[in-house]
N, C-alpha and C positions, 0 to 999 in steps of 0.2 A: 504494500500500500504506500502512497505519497503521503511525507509528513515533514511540518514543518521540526528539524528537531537541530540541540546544540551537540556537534560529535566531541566537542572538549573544553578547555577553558583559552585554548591558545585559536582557535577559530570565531567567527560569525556564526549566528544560527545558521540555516541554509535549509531546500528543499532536497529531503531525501527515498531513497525507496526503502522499507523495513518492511520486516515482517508482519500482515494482520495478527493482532493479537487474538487470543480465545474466552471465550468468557470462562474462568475459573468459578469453584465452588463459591456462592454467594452475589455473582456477578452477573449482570449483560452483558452484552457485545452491544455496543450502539455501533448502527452506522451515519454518521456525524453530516448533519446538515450545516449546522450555523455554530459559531461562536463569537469571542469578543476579547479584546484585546484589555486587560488589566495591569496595573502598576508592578504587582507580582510577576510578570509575567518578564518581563523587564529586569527587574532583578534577578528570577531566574538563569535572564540568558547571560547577564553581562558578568556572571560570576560573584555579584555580592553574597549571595547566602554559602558561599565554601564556608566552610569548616563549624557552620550552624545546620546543614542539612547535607547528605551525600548526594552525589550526582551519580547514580549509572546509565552511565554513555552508551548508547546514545540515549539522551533525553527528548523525549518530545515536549516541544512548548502549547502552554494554552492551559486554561481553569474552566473558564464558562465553557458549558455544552447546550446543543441541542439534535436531536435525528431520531431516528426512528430503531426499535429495541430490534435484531439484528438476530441473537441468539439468548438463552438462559442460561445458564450455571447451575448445577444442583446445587440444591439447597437455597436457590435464590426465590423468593415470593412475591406476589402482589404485579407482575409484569408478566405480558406474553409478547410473543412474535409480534412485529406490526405495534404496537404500542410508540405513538407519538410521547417523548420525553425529553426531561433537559436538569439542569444540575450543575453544580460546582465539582471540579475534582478536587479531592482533598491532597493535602502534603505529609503524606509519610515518607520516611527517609528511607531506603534512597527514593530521590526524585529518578523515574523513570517514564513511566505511559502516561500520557496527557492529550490535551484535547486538537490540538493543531493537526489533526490527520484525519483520513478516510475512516478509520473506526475506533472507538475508543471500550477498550475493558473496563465497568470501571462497578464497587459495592452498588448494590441492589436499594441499598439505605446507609447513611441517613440524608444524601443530598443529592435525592434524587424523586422525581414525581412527573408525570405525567400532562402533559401541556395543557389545558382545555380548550374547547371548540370557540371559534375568534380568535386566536391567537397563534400566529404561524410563526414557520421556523427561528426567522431573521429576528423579532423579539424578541423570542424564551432567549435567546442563544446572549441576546446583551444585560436578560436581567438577574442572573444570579447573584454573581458577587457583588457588585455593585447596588442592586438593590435591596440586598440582605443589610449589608452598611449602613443604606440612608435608612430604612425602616427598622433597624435596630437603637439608631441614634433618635429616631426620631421617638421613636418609643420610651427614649429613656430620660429626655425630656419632655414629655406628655405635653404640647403645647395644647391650649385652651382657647376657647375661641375668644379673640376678642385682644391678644400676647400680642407682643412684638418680637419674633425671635431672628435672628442673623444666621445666615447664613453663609459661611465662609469657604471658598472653593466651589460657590454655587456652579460655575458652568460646565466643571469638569461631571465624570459618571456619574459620581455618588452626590454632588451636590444637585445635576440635577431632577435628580430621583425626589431628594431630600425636600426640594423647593414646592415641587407638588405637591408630596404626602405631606407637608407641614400645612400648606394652605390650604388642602382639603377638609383640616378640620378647623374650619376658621380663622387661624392663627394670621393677623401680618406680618410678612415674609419682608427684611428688608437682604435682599441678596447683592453679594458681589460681581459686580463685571465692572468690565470698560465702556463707554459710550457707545454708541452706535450699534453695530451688532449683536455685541454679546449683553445687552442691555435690554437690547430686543427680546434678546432667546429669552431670559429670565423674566421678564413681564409676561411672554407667552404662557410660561410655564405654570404661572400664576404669582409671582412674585410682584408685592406692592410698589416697593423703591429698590433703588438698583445703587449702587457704592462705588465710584471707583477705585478699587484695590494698587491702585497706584498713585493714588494722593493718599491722603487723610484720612483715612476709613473712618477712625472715630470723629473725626470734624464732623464727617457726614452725615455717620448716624447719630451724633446729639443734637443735628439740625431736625432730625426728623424724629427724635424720644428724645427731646432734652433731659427726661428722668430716668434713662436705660432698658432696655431691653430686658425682658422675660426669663429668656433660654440664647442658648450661641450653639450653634452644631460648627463644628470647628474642621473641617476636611482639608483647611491650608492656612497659611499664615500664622503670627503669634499667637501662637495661643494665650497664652498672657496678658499680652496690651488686647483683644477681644476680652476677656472675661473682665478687663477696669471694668467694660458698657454696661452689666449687668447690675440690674437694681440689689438688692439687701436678700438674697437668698434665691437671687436667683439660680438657674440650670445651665452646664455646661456639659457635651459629649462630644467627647474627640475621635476620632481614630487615628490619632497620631497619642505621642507621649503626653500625657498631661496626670497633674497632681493635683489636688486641694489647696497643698498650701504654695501654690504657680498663681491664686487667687488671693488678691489683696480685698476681694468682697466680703463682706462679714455675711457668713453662713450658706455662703456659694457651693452648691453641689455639682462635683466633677464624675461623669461614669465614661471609662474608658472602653471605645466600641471594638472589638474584633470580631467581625464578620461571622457568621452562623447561618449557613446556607441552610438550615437542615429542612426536610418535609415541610413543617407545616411553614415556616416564613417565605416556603419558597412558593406554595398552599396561595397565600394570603396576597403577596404579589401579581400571583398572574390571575388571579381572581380580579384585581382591580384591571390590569390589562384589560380582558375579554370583556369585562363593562364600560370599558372607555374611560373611564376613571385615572391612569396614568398612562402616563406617554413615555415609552421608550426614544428616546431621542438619539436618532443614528447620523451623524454627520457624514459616513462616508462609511462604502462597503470596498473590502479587498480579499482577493482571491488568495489559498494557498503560498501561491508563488511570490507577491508580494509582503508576505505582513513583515519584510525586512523594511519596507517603506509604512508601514501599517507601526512600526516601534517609533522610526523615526518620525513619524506624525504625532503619536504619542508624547514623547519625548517635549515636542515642542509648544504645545500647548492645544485641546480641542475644544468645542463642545459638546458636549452629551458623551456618548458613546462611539467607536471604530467598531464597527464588527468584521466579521470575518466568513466569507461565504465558503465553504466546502466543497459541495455538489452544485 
C-alpha cells in the first residue's frame, strides 16, 4: 500500500510502498478515506518526540482517520464489514502504523465510532483530534450564556472548533485574528469581536469588557498576560502548559486540556456535524503525495483545518 511515512530521523517524510497491515486481535483494518493534518503530527516527523517515544521505522504519519471498516480482528466488537468510521490513533511506543496511508490497523475502542448519516468522509477525517480539544476545553470552562470568554489561537483547528461550541451556548466569543480575512473567518464562525493578536490583545479586549472576561481557552499565546483579562474567579483551559499560580487573578481556575478522543466525545461531535450545528472548516484539501506541502502549510500558519484526501 502507499503511505505517507518517516524511514529515519536523518530523512524527510516521503511517499512510500509498505506492506497493508492486518487487523490483529481486537482491531479493524480501515481502508482510509480522509484524514487531517495535526501539530502532533509535525512533531512526529521532525524528530522532536526521540527519546520521549520510540520510533519503528518505518513510521507512518497521520492521527485523525476516516474510511470504511475493511476487515475484523477476533475479539474485536460493535463493527462489521462496510461500517463507515473514523477516530484518533492513539501513541503507544513505538510509534509505528498511522493514518497517512491506504489502510490503517488500528483498536476496535476507545477512539473509535462510526460516522452518522450527513456527514461524509472529508469531515469525520478533520474532526477528531482537534475537536476532542476544543470540546474538552470548552467543557471545562462551562461558559454560560450571557460570558464573555476569549478565545486564543481562534483561527487555527482547535480554536476554530472552540469558537463555535462556545457561542453555541450563548456565550460572547471575543476571538483572535488579524483584520481582514481571518476576522472574517471568526465572525462566520460565530465569534462576537475579533482581536488583533499582533497589537495589544489586552488593549482590545478591555475596550470591549472593561471589567474582564469570564473564561480564556488558551490554544496560543501567553498564557499568562491572557489570564490578567479574567475577572475574580474566573476560568482558564489550556492545552499548552499552564499552572494556577501563572494567574495573578485571585481564585482563577486553570484545567489543563489533553485531548481525549475517546467514543463518546467523538459521539457528541459529529452529532453536532450531521445537525449543522458545527462547521468543520477545511481550508485546503491534499493528496497523499503532497502532505510534504500539507506540513509546510501547517507550519506556516492556516485557518480551520488541512485535510488530507486518500482515495
Amino acid at each position: 500500500m502507499r503511505a505517507f511515512v518517516l524511514l529515519d530521523f536523518e530523512r524527510q517524510p516521503t511517499l512510500a510502498d509498505i506492506p497493508t497491515p492486518e487487523a490483529g486481535p481486537g482491531e479493524v483494518l480501515v481502508r482510509m478515506r480522509a484524514a487531517s493534518v495535526n501539530g502532533i503530527d509535525l512533531s512526529i516527523a521532525s524528530g522532536r518526540l526521540r527519546g520521549m517515544l520510540e520510533y519503528d521505522f518505518p513510521v507512518v504519519l497521520g492521527k485523525d482517520f476516516a474510511g470504511t471498516v475493511e476487515a475484523v480482528g477476533t475479539g474485536a466488537t460493535g463493527f462489521a464489514a462496510g461500517d463507515r468510521v473514523f477516530g484518533v490513533v492513539s501513541d503507544p511506543s513505538p510509534l509505528s502504523s498511522r493514518s497517512f496511508a491506504e489502510y490503517l490497523a488500528v483498536p476496535a475502542e476507545p477512539n473509535l465510532t462510526r460516522i452518522p448519516e450527513g456527514v461524509d468522509f472529508a469531515a469525520a477525517g478533520v474532526l477528531g483530534l482537534a475537536g476532542s480539544a476544543a470540546l474538552q476545553a470548552v467543557d471545562a470552562v462551562a461558559p454560560a450564556a450571557g460570558e464573555a470568554v476569549l478565545v486564543s489561537g481562534a483561527t487555527g483547528g482547535v480554536g476554530a472548533y472552540a469558537v463555535q461550541l462556545t457561542a453555541a451556548r450563548g456565550a460572547s466569543v471575543i476571538a483572535t485574528a488579524k483584520p481582514g480575512d481571518e476576522a472574517d473567518f471568526v465572525r462566520d464562525l460565530g465569534a462576537s469581536h475579533g482581536v488583533d493578536y499582533t497589537g495589544d490583545v489586552a488593549g482590545q479586549v478591555r475596550e470591549i469588557r472593561p471589567g474582564g472576561v469570564e473564561a480564556v481557552l488558551h490554544f496560543a499565546g501567553d498564557g499568562a498576560a491572557l489570564g490578567e483579562l479574567l475577572v475574580p474567579g474566573g476560568r482558564l483551559a489550556s492545552t499548552l502548559i499552564m499552572s494556577p499560580d501563572q494567574l495573578p487573578v485571585p481564585n482563577a481556575r486553570v484545567s489543563s486540556v489533553f485531548a481525549n478522543p475517546d467514543t463518546a466525545t467523538l459521539d457528541r461531535l459529529a452529532a453536532e456535524v450531521a445537525a449543522g450545528r458545527l462547521k468543520t472548516p477545511i481550508e485546503q484539501t491534499y493528496a497523499l503525495d503532497r502532505i510534504g506541502e500539507a506540513f509546510a502549510a501547517f507550519a506556516a500558519g492556516t485557518r480551520g483545518k488541512l485535510a488530507v484526501s486518500v482515495s
